[in-house]
C-alpha positions as CSV (number, residue, x, y, z in Angstrom):
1,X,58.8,-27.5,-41.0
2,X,60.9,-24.9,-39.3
3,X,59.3,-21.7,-41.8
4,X,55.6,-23.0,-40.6
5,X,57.1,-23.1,-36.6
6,X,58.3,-19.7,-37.4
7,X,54.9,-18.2,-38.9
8,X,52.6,-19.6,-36.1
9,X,55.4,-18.4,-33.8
10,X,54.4,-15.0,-35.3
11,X,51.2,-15.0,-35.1
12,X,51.3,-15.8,-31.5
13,X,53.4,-12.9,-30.8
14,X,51.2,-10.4,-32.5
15,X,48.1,-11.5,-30.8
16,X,50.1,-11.9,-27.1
17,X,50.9,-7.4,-28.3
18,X,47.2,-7.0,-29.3
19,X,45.9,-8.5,-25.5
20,X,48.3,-6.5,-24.1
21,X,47.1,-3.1,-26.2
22,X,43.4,-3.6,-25.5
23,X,44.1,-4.3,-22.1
24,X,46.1,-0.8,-21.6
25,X,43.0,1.3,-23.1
26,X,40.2,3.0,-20.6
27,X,37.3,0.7,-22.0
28,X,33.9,2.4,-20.7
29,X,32.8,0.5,-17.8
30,X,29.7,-1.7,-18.4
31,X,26.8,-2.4,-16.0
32,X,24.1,-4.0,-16.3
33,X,20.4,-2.2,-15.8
34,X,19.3,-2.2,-12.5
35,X,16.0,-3.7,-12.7
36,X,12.8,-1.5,-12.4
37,X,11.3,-2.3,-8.7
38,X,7.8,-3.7,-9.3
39,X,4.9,-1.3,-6.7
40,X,3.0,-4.1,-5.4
41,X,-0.5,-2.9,-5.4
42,X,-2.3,-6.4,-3.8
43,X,-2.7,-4.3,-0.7
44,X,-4.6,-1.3,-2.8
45,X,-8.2,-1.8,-1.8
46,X,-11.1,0.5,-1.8
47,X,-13.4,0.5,1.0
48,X,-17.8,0.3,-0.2
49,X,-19.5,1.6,2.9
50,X,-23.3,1.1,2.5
51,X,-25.1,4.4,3.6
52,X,-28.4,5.2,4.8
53,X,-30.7,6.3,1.9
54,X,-33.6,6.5,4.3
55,X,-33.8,10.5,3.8
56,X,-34.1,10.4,0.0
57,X,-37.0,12.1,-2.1
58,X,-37.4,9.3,-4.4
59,X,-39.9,10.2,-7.0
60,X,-41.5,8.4,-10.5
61,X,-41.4,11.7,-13.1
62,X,-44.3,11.3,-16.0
63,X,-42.6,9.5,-18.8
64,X,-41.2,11.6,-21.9
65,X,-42.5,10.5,-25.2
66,X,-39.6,10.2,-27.1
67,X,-40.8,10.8,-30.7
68,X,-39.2,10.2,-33.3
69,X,-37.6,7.0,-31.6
70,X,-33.9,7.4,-30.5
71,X,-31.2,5.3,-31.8
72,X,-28.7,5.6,-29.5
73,X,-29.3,6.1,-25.7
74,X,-30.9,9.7,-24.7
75,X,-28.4,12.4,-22.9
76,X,-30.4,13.5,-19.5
77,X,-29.1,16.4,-18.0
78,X,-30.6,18.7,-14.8
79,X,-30.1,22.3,-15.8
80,X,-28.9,24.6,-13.0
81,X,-32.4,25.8,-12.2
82,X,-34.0,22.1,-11.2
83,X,-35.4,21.2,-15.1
84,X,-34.3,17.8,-16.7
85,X,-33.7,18.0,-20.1
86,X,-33.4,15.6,-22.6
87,X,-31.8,15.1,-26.2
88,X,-31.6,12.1,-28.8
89,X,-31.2,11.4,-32.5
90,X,-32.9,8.8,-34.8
91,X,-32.5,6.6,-36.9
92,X,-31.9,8.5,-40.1
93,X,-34.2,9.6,-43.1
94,X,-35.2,13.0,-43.6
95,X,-35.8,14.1,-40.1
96,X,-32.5,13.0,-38.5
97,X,-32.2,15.8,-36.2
98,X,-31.0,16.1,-32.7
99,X,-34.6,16.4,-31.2
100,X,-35.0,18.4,-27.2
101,X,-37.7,18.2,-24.8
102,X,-37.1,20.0,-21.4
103,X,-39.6,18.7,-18.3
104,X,-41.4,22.0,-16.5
105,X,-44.3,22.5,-14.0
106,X,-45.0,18.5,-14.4
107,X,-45.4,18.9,-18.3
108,X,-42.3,17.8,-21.0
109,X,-42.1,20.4,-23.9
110,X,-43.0,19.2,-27.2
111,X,-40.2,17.1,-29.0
112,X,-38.4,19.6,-31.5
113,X,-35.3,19.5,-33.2
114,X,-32.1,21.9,-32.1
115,X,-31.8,23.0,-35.7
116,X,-32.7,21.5,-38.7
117,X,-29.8,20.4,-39.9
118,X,-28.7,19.4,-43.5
119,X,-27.8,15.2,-43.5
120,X,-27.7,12.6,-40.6
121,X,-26.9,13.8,-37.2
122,X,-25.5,11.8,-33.9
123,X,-25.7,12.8,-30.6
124,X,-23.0,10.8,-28.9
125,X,-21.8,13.0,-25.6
126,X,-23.5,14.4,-23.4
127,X,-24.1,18.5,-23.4
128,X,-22.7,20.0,-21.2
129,X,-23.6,23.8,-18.7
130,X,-21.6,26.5,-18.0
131,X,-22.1,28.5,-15.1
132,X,-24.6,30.8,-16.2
133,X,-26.8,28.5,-16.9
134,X,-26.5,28.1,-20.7
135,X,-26.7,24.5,-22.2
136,X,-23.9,23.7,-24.9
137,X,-24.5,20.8,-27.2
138,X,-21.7,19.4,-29.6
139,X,-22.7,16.7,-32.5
140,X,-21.8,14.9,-35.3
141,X,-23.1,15.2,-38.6
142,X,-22.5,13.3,-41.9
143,X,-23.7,15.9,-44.7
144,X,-24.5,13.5,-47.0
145,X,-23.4,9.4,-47.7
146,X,-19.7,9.2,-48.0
147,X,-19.0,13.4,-46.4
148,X,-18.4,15.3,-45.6
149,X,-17.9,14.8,-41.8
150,X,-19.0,17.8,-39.5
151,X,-18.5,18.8,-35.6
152,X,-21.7,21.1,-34.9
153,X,-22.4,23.3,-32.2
154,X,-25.1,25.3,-30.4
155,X,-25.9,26.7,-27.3
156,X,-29.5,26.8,-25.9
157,X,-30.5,29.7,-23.2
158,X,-33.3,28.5,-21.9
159,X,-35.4,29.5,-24.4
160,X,-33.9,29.8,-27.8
161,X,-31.7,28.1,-29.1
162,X,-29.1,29.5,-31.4
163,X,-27.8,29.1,-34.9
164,X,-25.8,25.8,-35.6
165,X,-22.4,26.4,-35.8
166,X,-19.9,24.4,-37.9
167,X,-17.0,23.4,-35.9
168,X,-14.8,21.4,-37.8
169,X,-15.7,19.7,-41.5
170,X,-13.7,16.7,-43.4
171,X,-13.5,14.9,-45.9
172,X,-11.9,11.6,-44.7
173,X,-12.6,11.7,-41.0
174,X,-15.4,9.3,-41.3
175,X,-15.3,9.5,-37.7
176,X,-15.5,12.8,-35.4
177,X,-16.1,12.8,-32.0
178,X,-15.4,15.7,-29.3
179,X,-16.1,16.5,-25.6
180,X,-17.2,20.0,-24.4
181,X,-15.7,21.7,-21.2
182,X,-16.5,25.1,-20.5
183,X,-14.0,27.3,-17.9
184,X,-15.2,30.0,-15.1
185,X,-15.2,32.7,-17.8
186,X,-17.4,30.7,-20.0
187,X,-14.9,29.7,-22.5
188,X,-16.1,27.2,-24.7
189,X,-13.2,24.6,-24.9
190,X,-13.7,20.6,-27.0
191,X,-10.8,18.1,-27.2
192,X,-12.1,16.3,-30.5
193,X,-10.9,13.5,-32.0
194,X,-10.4,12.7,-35.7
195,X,-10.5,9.2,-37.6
196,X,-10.0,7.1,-40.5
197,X,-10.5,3.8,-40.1
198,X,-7.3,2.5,-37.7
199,X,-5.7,6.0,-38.0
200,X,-6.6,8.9,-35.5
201,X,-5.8,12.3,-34.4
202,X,-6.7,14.7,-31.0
203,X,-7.3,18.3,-31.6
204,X,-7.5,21.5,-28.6
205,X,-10.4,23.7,-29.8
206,X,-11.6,26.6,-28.2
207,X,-14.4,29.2,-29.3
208,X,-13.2,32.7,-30.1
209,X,-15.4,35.5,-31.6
210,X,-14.2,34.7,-34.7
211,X,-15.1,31.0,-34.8
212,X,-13.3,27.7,-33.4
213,X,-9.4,27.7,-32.9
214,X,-8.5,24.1,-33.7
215,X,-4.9,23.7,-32.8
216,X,-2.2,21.1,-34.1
217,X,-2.3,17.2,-33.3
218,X,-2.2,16.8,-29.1
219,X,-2.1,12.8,-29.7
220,X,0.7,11.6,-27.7
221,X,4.0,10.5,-29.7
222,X,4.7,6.6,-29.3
223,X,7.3,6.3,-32.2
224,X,8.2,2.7,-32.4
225,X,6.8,1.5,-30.0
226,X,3.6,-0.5,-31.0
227,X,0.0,0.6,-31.6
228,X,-1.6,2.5,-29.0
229,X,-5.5,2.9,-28.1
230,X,-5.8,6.5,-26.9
231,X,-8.7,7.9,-24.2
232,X,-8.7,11.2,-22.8
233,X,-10.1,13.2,-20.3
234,X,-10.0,17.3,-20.5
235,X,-10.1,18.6,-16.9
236,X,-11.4,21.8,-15.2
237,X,-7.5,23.6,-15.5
238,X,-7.4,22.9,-19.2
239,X,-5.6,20.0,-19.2
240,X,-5.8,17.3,-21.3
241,X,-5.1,13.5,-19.5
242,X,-4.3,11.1,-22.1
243,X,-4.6,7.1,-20.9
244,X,-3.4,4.7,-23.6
245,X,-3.7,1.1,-23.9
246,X,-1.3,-1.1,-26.4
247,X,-1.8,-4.6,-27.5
248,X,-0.4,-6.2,-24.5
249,X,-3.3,-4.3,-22.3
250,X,-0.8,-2.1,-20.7
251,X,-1.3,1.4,-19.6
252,X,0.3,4.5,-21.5
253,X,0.0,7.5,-19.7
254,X,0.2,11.4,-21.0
255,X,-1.0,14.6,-20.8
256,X,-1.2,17.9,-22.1
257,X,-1.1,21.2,-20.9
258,X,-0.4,24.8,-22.6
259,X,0.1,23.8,-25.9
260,X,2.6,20.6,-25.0
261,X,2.1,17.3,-24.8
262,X,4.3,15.5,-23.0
263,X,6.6,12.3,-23.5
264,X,4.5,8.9,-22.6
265,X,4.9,6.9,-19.1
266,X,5.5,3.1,-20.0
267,X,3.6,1.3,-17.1
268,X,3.4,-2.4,-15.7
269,X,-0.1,-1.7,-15.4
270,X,-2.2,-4.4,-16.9
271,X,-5.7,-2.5,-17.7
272,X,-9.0,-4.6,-17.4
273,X,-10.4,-5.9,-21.2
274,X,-13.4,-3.7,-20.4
275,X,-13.4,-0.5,-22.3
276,X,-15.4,1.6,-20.3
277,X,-14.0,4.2,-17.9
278,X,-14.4,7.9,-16.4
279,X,-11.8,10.1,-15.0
280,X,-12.7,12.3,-11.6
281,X,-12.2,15.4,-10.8
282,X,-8.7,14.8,-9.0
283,X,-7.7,12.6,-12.4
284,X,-7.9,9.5,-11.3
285,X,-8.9,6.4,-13.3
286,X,-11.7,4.3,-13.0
287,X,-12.7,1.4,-14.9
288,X,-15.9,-0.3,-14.7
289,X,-17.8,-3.6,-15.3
290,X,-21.0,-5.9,-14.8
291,X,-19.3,-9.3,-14.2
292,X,-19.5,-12.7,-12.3
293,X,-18.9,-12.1,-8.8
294,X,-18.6,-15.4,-7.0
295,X,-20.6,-15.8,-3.4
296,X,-21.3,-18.8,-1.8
297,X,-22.7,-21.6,-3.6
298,X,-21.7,-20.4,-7.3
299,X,-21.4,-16.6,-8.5
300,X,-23.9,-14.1,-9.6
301,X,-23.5,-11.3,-12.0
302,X,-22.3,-7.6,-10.5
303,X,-20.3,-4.4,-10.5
304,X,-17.3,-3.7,-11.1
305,X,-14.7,-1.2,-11.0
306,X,-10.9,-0.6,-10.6
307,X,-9.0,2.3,-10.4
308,X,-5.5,3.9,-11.1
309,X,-4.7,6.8,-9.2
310,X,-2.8,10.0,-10.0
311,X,0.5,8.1,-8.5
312,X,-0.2,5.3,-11.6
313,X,-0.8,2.7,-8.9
314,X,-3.1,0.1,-9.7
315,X,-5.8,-0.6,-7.1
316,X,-7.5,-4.0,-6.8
317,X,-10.6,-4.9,-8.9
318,X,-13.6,-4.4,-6.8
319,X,-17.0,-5.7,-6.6
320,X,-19.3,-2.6,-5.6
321,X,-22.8,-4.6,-5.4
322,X,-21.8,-7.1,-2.8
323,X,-24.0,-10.1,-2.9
324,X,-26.6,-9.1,-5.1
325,X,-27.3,-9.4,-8.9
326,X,-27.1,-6.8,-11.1
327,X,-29.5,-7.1,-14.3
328,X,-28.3,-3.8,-15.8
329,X,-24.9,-2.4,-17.0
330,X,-23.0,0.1,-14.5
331,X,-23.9,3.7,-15.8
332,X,-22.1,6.7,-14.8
333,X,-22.5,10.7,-14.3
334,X,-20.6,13.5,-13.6
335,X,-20.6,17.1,-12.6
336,X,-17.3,19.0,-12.1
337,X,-16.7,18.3,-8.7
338,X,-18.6,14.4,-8.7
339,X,-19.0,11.4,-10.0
340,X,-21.6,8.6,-9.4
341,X,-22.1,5.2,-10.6
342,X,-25.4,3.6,-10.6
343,X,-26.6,0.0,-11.6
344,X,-30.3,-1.9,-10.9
345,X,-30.4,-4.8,-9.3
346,X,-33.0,-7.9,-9.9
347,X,-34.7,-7.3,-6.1
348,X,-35.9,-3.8,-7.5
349,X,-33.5,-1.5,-6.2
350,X,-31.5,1.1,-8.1
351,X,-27.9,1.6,-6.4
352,X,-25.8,4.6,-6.5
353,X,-22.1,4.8,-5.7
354,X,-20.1,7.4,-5.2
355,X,-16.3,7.3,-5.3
356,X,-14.3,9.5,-2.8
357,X,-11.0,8.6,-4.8
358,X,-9.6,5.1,-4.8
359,X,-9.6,5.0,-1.6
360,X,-13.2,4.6,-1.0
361,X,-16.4,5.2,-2.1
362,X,-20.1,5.4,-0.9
363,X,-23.2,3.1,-2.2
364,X,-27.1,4.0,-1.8
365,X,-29.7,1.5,-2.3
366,X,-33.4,3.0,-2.8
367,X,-36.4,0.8,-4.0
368,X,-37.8,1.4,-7.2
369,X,-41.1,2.7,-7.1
370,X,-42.8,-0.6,-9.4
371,X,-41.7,-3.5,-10.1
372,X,-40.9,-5.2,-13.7
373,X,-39.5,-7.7,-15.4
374,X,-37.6,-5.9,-18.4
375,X,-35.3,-2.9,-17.2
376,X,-32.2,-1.3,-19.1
377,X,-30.6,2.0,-17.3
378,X,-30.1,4.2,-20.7
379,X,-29.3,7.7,-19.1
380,X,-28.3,8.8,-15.8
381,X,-28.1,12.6,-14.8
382,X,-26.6,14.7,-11.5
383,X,-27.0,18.0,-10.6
384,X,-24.2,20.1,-10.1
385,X,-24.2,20.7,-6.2
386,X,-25.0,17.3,-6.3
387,X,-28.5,17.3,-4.8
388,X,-30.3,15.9,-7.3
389,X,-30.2,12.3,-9.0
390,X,-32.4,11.2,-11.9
391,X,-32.3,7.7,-13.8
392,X,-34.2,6.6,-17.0
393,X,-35.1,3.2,-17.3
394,X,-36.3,1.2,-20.9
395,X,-38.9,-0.9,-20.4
396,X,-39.9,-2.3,-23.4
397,X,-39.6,-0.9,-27.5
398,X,-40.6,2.5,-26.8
399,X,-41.8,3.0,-23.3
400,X,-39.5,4.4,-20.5
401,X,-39.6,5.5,-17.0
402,X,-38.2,7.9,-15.2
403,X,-37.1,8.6,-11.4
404,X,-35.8,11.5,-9.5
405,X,-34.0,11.4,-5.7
406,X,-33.7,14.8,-3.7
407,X,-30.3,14.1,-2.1
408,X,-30.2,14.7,1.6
């Protein structure tokens, strides 16, 4: 009995020197993290101001025929000197081409293709003019079923148009997609993106004498940290704006600029489930929507956008057709200094917005010239200055219309 008194009796007295041991080192102080202050954006609301259309040339232009049909929607575009053009591609077969016409002295050129092109080609963004004038087209071609994958290129003057040129080719990039941006000097410049299946890539190109410069991967670097849906927008300096979305909905921000990208911004921001978007020209975000708008006595369907500024601040979801109902999806175009919006609504009017940042924005209402029952807006087009507006509207299978507004 007295041996076990005299073991615990130990034990106590070693663990008494041990409290007193610890307690004499510096331990590093510990603090908890001060908690990330949330930026309450409830009070971020643009202002829609409804504006007098009243001095607007608003015009029906003869319809195009559109022959061989389109598959996906046609790319309209207004050339510097006044002339629409248009381009589409088909469904497949042995004339899957990217077919032009061009609208002149009240006639549209014969449909013809932009090159003849080995395999199946898509048209899916919009070409693009550089500030002489000259029309650059970038599309995707599948050489034959199962590859290779090619980016093509070529550049129409406003007569000719040149020899296709093969941008980038694959193997396994069953999917290849790139935008066109060209500089003051004329630089051709594309951020392209590269997938297979779930996995992607983003590439800088720019055309040199020699061919296309394609640099290393741009995509921004998330590690760990979950999946991330990538967007981008290449601005007028160069730079690339990357906005990300991860499988909670919340925004990942990055960018890149003189051959770095940079680390990712972790936000709060929940984005809208809506996948479409635009970027203008000061970077900001917008996304945008046809949804239920509620007014009184029930709700009625509408337009939507919301936007994120260059600060990352969330701005309130807003409704940009008021009261009325919208029968068509929100379509948008862009120049490099504007943006505009534009949705039809069941009373026959065509509305165009135009967004002075997320601050606020400006809406035009303008009756369409006839009235019908079926309408889909499948291409919208602005001049550069802007001065010009011009929608395209499907009425049924085949058969289109086409309007044009002189902006005063």
């Amino acid at each position: 009995m007295r041996k076990t008194n005299v073991v615990t009796n130990k034990i106590l007295l070693l663990i008494g020197i041990t409290i007193i041991s610890i307690s004499c080192v510096n331990l590093p102080k510990i603090e908890l993290p001060t908690a990330v202050p949330t930026f309450d954006s409830s009070t971020l609301i643009s202002q829609i101001s409804v504006q007098d259309s009243s001095g607007w040339n608003w015009n029906e232009i003869p319809a195009p025929t559109l022959e061989p049909r389109p598959q996906n929607s046609p790319q309209l575009i207004i050339g510097l000197d006044g002339r629409l053009h248009l381009f589409w591609d088909t469904l497949g077969g042995a004339e899957a081409f990217i077919y032009h016409s061009y609208f002149q002295d009240g006639l549209w050129s014969e449909p013809a293709p932009i090159s003849l092109t080995l395999g199946t080609s898509k048209l899916y963004e919009t070409p693009v003019i550089s500030p002489g004038g000259v029309i650059h087209i970038l599309w995707f071609n599948e050489l034959k079923l199962g590859g290779s994958y090619r980016l093509l290129y070529a550049q129409f003057d406003g007569v000719n148009w040149s020899e296709e040129d093969e941008v980038y080719t694959s193997k396994k990039d069953l999917n290849l997609r790139g935008e066109l941006f060209v500089d003051s000097q004329s630089t051709i410049h594309s951020v392209m993106k590269a997938a297979t299946g779930i996995n992607s890539d983003l590439f800088y190109l720019t055309k040199t004498s020699g061919g296309w410069d394609v640099s290393e991967p741009i995509t921004p670097k998330m590690g760990m940290d979950g999946l991330v849906v990538w967007k981008y927008k290449l601005m007028q300096t160069g730079q690339v704006l990357f906005y990300g979305k991860d499988l909670n909905r919340n925004l990942r921000f990055a960018y890149w600029e003189n051959g770095t990208t940079s680390s990712v911004t972790k936000t709060k921001i929940q984005l809208p489930i809506h996948t479409d978007f635009f970027v203008d020209s000061t970077g900001n975000y917008y996304t945008y929507w046809a949804g239920q708008v509620p007014i009184p006595g029930g709700t009625t369907m509408g337009a939507y956008y919301q936007c994120i500024d260059t600060d990352l601040h969330s701005w309130s979801e807003t409704v940009l057709s008021g009261e009325k109902t919208v029968i068509t999806k929100p379509l948008v175009a862009q120049t490099q200094s504007a943006s505009v919006i534009a949705w039809i609504n069941r009373d026959d009017t065509i509305e165009f917005l135009f967004p002075n940042g997320c601050e606020s924005a400006n809406v035009y209402s303008l009756n369409l010239p006839e009235s019908t029952t079926q309408k889909q807006l499948i291409s919208l087009a602005m001049s550069e200055e802007p001065s010009k507006l011009c929608a395209m509207n499907k009425q049924n299978y085949n058969e289109f219309k086409l309007y044009c507004a002189e902006i005063q």
